[in-house]
C-alpha positions in Angstrom: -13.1 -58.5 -24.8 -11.5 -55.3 -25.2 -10.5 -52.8 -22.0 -9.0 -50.0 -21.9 -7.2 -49.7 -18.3 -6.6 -46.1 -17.1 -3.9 -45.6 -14.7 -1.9 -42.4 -13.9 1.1 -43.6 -12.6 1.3 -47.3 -14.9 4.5 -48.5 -16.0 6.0 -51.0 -18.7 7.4 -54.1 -17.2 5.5 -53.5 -13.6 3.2 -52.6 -10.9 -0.2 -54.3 -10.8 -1.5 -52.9 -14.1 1.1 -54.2 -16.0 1.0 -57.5 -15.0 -3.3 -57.9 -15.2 -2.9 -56.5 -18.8 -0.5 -58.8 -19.4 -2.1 -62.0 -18.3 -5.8 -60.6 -19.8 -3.7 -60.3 -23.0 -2.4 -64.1 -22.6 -6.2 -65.2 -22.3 -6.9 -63.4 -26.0 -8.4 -60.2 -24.6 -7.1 -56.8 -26.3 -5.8 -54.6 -23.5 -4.3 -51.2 -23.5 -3.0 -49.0 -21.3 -3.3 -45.5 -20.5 -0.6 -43.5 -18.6 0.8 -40.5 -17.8 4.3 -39.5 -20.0 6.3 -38.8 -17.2 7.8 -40.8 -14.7 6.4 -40.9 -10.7 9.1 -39.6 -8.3 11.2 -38.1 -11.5 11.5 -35.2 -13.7 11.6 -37.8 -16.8 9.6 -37.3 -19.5 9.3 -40.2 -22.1 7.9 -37.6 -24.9 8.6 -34.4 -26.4 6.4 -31.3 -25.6 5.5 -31.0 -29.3 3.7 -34.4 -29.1 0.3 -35.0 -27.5 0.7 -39.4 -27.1 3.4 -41.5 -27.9 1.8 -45.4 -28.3 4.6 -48.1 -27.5 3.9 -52.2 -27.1 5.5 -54.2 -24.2 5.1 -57.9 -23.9 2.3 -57.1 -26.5 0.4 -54.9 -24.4 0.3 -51.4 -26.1 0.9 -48.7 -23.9 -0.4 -45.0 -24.6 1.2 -42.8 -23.0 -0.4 -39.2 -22.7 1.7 -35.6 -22.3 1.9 -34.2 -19.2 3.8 -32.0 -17.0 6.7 -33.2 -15.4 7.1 -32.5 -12.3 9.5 -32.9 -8.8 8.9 -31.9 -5.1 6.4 -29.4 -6.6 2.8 -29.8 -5.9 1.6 -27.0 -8.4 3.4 -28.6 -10.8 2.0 -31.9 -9.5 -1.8 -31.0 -9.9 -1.2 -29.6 -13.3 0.5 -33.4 -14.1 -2.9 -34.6 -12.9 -5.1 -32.0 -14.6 -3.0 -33.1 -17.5 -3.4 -36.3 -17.7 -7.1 -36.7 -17.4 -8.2 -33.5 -19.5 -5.7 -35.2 -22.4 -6.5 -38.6 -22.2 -10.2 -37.3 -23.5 -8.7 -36.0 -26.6 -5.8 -38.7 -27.1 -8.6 -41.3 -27.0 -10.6 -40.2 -29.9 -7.5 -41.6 -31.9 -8.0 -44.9 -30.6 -12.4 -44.7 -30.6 -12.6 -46.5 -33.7 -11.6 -49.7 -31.9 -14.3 -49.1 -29.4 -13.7 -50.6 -25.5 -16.3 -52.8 -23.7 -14.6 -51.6 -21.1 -13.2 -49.1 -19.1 -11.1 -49.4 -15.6 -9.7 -46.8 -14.1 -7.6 -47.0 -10.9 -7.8 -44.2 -8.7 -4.2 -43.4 -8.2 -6.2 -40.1 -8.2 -9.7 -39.6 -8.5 -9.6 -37.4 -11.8 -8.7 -40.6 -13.2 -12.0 -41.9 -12.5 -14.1 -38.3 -14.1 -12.2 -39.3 -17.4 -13.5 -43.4 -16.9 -16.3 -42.4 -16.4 -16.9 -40.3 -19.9 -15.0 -42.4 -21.8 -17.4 -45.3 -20.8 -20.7 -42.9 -22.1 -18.5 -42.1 -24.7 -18.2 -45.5 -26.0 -21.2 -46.9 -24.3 -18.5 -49.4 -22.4 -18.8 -50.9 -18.9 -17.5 -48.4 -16.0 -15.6 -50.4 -13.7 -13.8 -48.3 -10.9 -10.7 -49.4 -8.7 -9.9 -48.0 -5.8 -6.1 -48.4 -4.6 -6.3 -45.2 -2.5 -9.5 -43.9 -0.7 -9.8 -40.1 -2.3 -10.1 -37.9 -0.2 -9.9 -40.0 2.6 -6.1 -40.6 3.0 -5.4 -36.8 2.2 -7.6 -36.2 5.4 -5.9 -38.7 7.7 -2.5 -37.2 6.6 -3.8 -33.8 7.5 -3.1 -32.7 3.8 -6.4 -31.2 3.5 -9.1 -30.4 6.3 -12.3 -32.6 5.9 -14.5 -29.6 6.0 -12.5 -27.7 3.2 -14.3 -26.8 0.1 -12.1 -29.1 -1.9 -12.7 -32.0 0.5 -16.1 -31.7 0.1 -15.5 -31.4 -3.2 -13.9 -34.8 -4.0 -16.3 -36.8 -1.1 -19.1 -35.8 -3.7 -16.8 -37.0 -6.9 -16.0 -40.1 -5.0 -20.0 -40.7 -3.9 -20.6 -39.7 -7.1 -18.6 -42.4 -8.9 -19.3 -45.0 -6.4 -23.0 -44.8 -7.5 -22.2 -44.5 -11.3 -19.7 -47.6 -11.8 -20.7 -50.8 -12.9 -18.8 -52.7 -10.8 -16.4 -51.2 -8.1 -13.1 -53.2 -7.3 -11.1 -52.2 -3.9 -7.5 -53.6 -3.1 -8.4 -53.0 0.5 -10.4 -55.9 2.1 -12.8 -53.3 3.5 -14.0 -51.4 1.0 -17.4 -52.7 1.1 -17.6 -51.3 4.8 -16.3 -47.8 3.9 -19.0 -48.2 1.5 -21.7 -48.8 4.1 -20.1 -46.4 6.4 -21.0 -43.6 3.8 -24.4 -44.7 3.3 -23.7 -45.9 -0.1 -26.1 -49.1 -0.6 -24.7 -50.8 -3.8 -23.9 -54.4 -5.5 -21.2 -54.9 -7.6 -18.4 -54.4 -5.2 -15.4 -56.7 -5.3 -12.2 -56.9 -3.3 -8.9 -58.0 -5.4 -5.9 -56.8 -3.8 -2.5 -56.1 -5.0 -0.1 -59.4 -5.4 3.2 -60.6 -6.9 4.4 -62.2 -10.2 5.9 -65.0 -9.0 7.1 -66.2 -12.0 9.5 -63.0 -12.3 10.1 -63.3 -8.8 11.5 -66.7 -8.6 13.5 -65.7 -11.7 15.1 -62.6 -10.6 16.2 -64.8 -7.6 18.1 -67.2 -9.6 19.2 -64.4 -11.9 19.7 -61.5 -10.1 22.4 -62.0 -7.2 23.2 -59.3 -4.1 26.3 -59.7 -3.1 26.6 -58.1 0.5 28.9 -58.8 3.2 25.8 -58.3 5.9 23.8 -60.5 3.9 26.0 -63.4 3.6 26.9 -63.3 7.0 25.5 -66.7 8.1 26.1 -66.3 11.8 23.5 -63.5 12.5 20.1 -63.4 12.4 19.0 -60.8 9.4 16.1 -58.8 9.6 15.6 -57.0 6.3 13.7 -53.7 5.6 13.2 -52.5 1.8 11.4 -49.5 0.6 11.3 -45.9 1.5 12.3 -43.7 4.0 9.9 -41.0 4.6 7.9 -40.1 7.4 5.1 -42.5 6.9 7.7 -45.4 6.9 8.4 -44.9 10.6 11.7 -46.2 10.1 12.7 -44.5 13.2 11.1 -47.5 15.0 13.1 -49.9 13.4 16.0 -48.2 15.0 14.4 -48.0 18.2 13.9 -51.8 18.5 17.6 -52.3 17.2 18.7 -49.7 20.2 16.5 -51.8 22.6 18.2 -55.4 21.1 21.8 -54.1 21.2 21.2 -53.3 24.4 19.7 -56.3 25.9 23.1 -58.0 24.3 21.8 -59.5 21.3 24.7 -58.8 18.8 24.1 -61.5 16.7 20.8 -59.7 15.4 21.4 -57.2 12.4 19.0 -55.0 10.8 19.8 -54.5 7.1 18.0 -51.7 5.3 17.4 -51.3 1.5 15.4 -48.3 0.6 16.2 -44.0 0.2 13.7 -41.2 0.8 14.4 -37.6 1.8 14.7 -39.0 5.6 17.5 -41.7 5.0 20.4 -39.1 5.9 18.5 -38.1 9.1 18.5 -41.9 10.3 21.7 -42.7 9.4 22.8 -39.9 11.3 20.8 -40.5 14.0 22.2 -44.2 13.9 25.6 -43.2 14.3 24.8 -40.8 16.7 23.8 -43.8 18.6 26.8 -45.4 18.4 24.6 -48.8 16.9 26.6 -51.3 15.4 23.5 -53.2 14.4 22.0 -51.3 11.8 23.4 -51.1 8.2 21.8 -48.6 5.4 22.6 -50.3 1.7 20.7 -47.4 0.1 18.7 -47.7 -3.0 19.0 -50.7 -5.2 17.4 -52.1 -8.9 13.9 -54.1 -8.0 15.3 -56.7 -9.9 18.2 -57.6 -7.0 15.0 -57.4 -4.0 14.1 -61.0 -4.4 17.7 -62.4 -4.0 17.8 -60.0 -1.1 14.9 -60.9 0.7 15.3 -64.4 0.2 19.0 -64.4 2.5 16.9 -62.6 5.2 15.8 -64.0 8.1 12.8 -61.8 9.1 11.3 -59.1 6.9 10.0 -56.2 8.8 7.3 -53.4 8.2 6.7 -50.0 10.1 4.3 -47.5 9.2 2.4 -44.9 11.1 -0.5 -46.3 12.7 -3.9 -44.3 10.9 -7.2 -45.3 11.4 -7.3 -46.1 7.2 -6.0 -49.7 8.4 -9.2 -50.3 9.4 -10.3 -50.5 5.9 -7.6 -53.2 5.2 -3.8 -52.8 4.4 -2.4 -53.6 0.9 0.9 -52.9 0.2 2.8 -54.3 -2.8 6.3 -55.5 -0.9 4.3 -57.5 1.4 3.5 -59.8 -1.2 7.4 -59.6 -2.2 8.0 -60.5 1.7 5.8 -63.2 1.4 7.4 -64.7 -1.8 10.5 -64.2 -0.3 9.5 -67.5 1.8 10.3 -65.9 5.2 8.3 -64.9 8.0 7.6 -61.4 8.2 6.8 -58.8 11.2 5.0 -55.6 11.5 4.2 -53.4 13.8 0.8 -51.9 11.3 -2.1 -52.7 13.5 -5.4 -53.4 10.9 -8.5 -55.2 10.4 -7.6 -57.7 7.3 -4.7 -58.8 8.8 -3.1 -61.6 5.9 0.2 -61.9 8.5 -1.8 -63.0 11.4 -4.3 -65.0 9.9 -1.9 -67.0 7.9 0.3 -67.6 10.4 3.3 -65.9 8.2 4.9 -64.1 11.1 3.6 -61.2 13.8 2.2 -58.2 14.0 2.7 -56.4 17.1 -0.3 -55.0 18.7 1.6 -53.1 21.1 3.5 -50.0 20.5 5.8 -50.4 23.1 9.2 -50.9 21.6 9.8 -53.6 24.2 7.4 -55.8 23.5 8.6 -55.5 19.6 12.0 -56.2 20.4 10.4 -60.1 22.4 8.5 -60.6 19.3 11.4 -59.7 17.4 13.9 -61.9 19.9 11.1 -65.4 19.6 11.8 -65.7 16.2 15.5 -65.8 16.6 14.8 -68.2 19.3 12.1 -70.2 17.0 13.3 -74.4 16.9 13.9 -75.0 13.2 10.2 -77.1 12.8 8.2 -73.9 13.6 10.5 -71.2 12.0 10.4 -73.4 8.8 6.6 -73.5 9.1 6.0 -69.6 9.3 8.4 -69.8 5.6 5.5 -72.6 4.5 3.0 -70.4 5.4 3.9 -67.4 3.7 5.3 -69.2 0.5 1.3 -70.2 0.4 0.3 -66.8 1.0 2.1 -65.6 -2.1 0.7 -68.2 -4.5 -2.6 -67.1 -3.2 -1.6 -63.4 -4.1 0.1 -63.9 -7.5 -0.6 -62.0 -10.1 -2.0 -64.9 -12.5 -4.6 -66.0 -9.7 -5.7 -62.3 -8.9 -6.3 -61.7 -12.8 -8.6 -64.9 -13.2 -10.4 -62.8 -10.5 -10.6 -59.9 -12.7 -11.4 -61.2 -15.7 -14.5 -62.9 -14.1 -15.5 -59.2 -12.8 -15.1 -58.1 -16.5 -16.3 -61.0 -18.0 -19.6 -60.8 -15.8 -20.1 -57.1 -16.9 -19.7 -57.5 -20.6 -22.4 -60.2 -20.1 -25.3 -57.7 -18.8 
């Protein structure tokens, strides 16, 4: 089986694309990738301007990699990236048409990536299958991007209805998609939910191979609550700091909050941890992926925050909880959704409430946990992650490919 997998934002070595192609390729299938030149959340550019595609292999999956603009804190410059990417990738393909796909995937990192699926597959007379990682327009309405009665909304509801009708199959991370679907009005078959995961195998190694040294970390007398990722406004890390305000102050110094991550709001916390005078927060900034495994796994508790939106309803699916859950630990949240893998699999808590007390109890029973049932939350969300690794979830996918080729 041959498929051509169209993400924007793909990258050698990792991310969910990466990994599926690599495992497909494992099973005999001929995979390639196609993503954007430059490099998300960079001005990097891995070609020149004089050339339209550079193709490079990686753990024999060949990656095509198609010009575009770079781009940094610009959104212009950011839509043109976009615009890029999917207008190009018509014309780069033609040098690749005469070893013709039986299918074509496209993640919708954003939905132009889709438009270009979509006529590659009449193209080529392929199978359309469609992902959806982010619901377009959807999450640009509920972040008040864009109004949902703007032309351009309206706009990209009919691309999305559009491509939801014209896919063979449609594949969502989120556990709901099949009620978004249905909330829509959009009656199909075909629709399959494979969410995002972890490659255990890499994670178990970088733990063995990749040591953190950290004072905080090693410090086997307090209870470590660990936080990686960024620090934007969506993170809500600012409740993180409230809950250590409210612990410090019920006189639980033993409890530390160690936090790996940057964004354009880290300087604004730290400051406004200091200004608090807390002595039980600690900022490590920024650090290689490769060390987050032998970090997560000295942690005690690994925490997420987020903004509550009413896209949780739909299902959550972000990648470092499948890192958290590797990590053997119990985790906590305070993302309220339908789907919910921490509460169902007894992995650790989510907080219903968004009172900061009652996150601090939560946060004070598992410090208080006997040994027996702290060590069971780590069973249960070691088995979570075999559940979620990356060689399971592509046996899923291949059967969704596999089944479509077959028609």
């Amino acid at each position: 089986m041959k498929v051509w997998i169209l993400n924007h934002y793909a990258k050698p070595h990792e991310g969910r694309h990466f990994k599926i192609s690599k495992y497909l390729t494992e099973k005999g299938h001929k995979v390639k990738v196609f993503s954007a030149s430059t490099i998300h959340g960079t001005q990097q550019n891995r070609i020149s301007q004089n050339e339209n595609y550079k193709l490079e292999v990686y753990d024999s999956v060949p990656f095509v990699f198609i010009n575009s603009t770079a781009y940094l804190g610009n959104e212009k410059k950011r839509y043109k990236n976009m615009l890029d990417y999917a207008w190009r990738l018509l014309k780069v393909s033609k040098q690749f048409g005469h070893d013709k796909p039986d299918i074509i995937y496209a993640s919708s990192v954003h939905p132009l990536s889709w438009l270009s699926g979509y006529l590659l597959a009449k193209r080529y007379n392929a199978k359309f299958i469609a992902e959806t990682r982010d619901l377009w327009p959807e999450t640009l309405v509920a972040m008040r991007k864009i109004n949902k009665t703007s032309v351009i909304a309206k706009l990209m509801y009919s691309l999305e209805k559009f491509i939801y009708k014209k896919a063979d199959s449609l594949i969502f991370t989120m556990e709901g998609g099949q009620s978004y679907l249905e909330e829509r009005s959009i009656k199909r078959k075909n629709v399959y939910h494979v969410n995002n995961g972890v490659d255990l195998y890499e994670y178990n190694y970088n733990v063995r191979t990749y040591e953190y040294n950290d004072d905080d970390l090693d410090d086997k007398s307090s209870f470590k609550i660990v936080y990686t990722g960024s620090m934007g406004i969506a993170n809500a890390v600012d409740d993180i700091i409230d809950v250590a305000q409210e612990i410090e102050h019920r006189g639980y110094t033993n409890i530390k909050f160690i936090l790996f991550g940057d964004g354009y709001l880290r300087e604004s916390h730290q400051k406004r941890v200091k200004e608090l005078g807390l002595c039980n927060v600690k900022f490590k900034g920024k650090v290689p992926k490769k060390y987050i495994p032998n970090i997560l796994s000295k942690s005690d508790l690994n925490i997420i925050t987020g903004q509550q939106t009413y896209l949780y309803n739909y299902g959550i699916s972000l990648n470092k909880i499948f890192d958290y859950f590797a990590s053997a630990k119990p985790v906590i949240s305070n993302l309220k959704c339908q789907y919910d893998l921490i509460g169902r699999h007894r992995c650790g808590t989510t907080v219903e409430s968004d009172s900061i007390e009652d996150f601090a109890n939560e946060i004070i029973q598992f410090e208080n946990l006997t040994n027996e049932n702290y060590q069971q939350y780590c069973k249960n969300s070691l088995e979570v992650a075999k559940k979620y690794d990356y060689k399971m979830l592509t046996e899923k996918i291949e059967k969704v490919l596999l089944k479509n080729v077959s028609k």
